[in-house]
C-alpha positions in Angstrom: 115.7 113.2 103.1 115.8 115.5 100.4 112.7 116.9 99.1 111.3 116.7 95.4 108.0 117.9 95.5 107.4 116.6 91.1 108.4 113.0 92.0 105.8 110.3 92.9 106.2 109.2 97.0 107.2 106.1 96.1 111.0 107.5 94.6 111.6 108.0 98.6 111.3 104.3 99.8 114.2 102.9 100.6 115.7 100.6 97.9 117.7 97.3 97.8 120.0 96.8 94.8 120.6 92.8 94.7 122.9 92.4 91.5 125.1 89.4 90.4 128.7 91.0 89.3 128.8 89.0 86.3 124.8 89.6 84.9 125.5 89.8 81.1 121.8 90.9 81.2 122.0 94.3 83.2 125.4 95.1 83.3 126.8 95.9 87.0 127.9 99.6 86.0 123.5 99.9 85.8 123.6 99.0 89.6 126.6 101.4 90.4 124.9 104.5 88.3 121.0 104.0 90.0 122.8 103.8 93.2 125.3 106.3 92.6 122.1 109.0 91.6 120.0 107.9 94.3 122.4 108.8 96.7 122.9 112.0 95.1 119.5 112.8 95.2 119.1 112.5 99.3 116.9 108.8 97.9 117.9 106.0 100.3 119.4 103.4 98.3 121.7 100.0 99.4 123.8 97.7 96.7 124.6 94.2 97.6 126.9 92.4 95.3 127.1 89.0 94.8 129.8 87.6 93.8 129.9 85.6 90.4 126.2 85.5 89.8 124.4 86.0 86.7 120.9 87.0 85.6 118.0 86.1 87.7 120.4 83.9 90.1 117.2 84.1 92.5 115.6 82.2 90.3 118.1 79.2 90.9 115.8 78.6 94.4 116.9 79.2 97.8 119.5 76.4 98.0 121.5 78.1 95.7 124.5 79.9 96.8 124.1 83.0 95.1 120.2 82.9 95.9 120.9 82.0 100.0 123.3 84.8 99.5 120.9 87.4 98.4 117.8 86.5 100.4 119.8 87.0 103.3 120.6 90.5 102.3 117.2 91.1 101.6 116.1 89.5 104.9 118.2 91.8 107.0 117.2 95.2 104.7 113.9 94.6 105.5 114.1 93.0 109.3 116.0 97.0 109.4 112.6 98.6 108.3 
């Protein structure tokens, strides 16, 4: 891990990016460019897409596709750590 003494602990944490490709909210590209400088930076950082969601698709409860979808994701990030 890289080391940058000025930034809060936190920054080094490892992060999962859950974004619908289709969010007219936060556009997908936001996803791509936190994820794409994280992993510059040495930060550990994962994307999952999913496919045809929009804005706050987790929101939609766990029955939902898109929401089944990403809680699994996010189950197996964190059963990882």
């Amino acid at each position: 891990m890289a080391e940058h003494k000025d930034e809060p602990l936190l920054l080094y944490y490892p992060m999962l990016l859950v974004h619908g490709t289709v969010d007219p909210l936060t556009p997908p590209e936001q996803a791509e460019r936190l994820h794409a400088h994280r992993r510059q930076l040495g930060l550990p950082c994962e994307v999952v897409w999913i496919p045809e969601a929009t804005h706050g698709f987790l929101m939609d409860g766990p029955d939902d596709p898109h929401a089944a979808q990403a809680l699994s994701a996010i189950r197996s990030f964190l059963a990882l750590r």
